[in-house]
N, C-alpha and C positions, 0 to 999 in steps of 0.2 A: 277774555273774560267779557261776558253778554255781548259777545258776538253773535248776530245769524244772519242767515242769506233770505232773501226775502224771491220767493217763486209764485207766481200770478198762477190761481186757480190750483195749488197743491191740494186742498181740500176735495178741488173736485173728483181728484181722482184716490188720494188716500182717503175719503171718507165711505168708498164702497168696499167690494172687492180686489183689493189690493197685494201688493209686494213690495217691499222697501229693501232693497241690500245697499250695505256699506262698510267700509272698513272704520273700523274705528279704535283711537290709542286717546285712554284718558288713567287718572288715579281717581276720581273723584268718586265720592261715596255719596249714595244717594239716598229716600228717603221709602221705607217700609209706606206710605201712606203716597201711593202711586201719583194723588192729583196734587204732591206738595215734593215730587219727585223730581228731577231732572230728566230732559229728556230727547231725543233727536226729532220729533216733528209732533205735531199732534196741538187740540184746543180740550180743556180744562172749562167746564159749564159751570159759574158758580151757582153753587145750591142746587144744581139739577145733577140731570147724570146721561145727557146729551154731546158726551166727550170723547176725544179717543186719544190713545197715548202711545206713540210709534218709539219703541225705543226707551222706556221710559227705566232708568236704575233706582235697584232699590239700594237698602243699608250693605246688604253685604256684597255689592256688585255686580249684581246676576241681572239683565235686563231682558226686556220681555215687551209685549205688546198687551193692551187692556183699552176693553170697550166700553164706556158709560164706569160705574163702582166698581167694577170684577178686576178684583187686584190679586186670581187664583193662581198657585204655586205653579199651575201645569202651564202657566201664561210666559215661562219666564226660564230663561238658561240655567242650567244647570253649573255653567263654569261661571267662576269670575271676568268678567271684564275689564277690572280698573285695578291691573297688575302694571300697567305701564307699556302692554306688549300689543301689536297691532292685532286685532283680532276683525274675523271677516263675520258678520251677522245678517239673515236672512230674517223675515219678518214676515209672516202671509196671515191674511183674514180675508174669508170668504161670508161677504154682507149678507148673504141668503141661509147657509146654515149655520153661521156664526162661528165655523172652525176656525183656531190660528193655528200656526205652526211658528217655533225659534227654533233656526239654526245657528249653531257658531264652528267657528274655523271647520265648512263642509259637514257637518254631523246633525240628524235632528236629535234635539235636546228636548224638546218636549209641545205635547200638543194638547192642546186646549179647547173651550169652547166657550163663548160671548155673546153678550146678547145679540141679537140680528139686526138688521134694519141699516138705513144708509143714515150717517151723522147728519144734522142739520146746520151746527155749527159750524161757520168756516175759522179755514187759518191760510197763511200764508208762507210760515215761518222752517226754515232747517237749521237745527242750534239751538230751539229751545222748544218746552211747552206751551204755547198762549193760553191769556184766561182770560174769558168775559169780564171779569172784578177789576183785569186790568193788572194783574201779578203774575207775569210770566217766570216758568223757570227755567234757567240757564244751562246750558251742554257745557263744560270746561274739558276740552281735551281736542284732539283733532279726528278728524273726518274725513274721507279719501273716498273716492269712484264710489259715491251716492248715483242707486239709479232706481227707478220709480219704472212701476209695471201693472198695468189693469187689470192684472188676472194674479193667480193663485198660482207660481213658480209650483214645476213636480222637482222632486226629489230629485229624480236625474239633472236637471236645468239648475238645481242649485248646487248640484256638485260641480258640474262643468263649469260655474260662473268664479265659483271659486278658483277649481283648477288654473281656470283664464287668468284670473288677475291675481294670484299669488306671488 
């Protein structure tokens, strides 16, 4: 409970063109209003929209990635996540044409698009949201083989990451 790891310079590389995979087992139900969400990495701009939200769950379990306000359906899995069961999640946004992509357990579930640009805000945090205001939110569940990638994972690489550590 408000646990997280604290890694020097995460932003610098989640706030461009990114990849985030992780396994992750939680129940925790999260919040429809993404910047009030829980979430695996990511900084929350009060009153602006200079943010980015890695992993962020909403109300009925589905998490997703979102850039600045855009908390769109295509941003966000299809399956629940917070059944109890460990599920494998992939995560990509590409900072130049603003695509993401969510994968979970090997499968794309859906693909989206964000606004562009590299975040200006830093964070440092795995375990939660950080906010400028100083109210961060909390991951409650566990988290296994977190690995962090500068580029945009293809389809094939994120099946085989899966296969790997299943």
């Amino acid at each position: 409970n408000n646990d997280y790891v604290e890694v020097n310079n995460l932003s610098g590389i989640l706030n461009d063109t990114a990849s985030l995979t992780f396994w992750i087992r939680t129940t925790q139900s999260g919040n429809d209003t993404g910047w009030q969400a829980p979430g695996v990495a990511g900084v929350e701009e009060g009153g602006g929209a200079d943010d980015i939200f890695w992993g962020w769950i909403d109300a009925s379990g589905n998490i997703g990635i979102s850039v600045g306000n855009d908390f769109d359906e295509e941003q966000k899995s299809t399956t629940d996540i917070n059944d109890g069961n460990w599920h494998h999640v992939v995560l990509t946004r590409d900072a130049t044409s603003g695509d993401t992509k969510v994968y979970v357990d090997g499968n794309l579930e859906n693909e989206g698009n964000s606004p562009t640009g590299i975040i200006g805000n830093g964070f440092s945090s795995i375990g939660r949201i950080e906010d400028t205001d100083g109210t961060p939110e909390y991951f409650d569940g566990d988290l296994d083989e977190v690995r962090i990638y500068s580029e945009v994972l293809s389809d094939s690489t994120v099946t085989n990451i899966y296969n790997s550590t299943h």
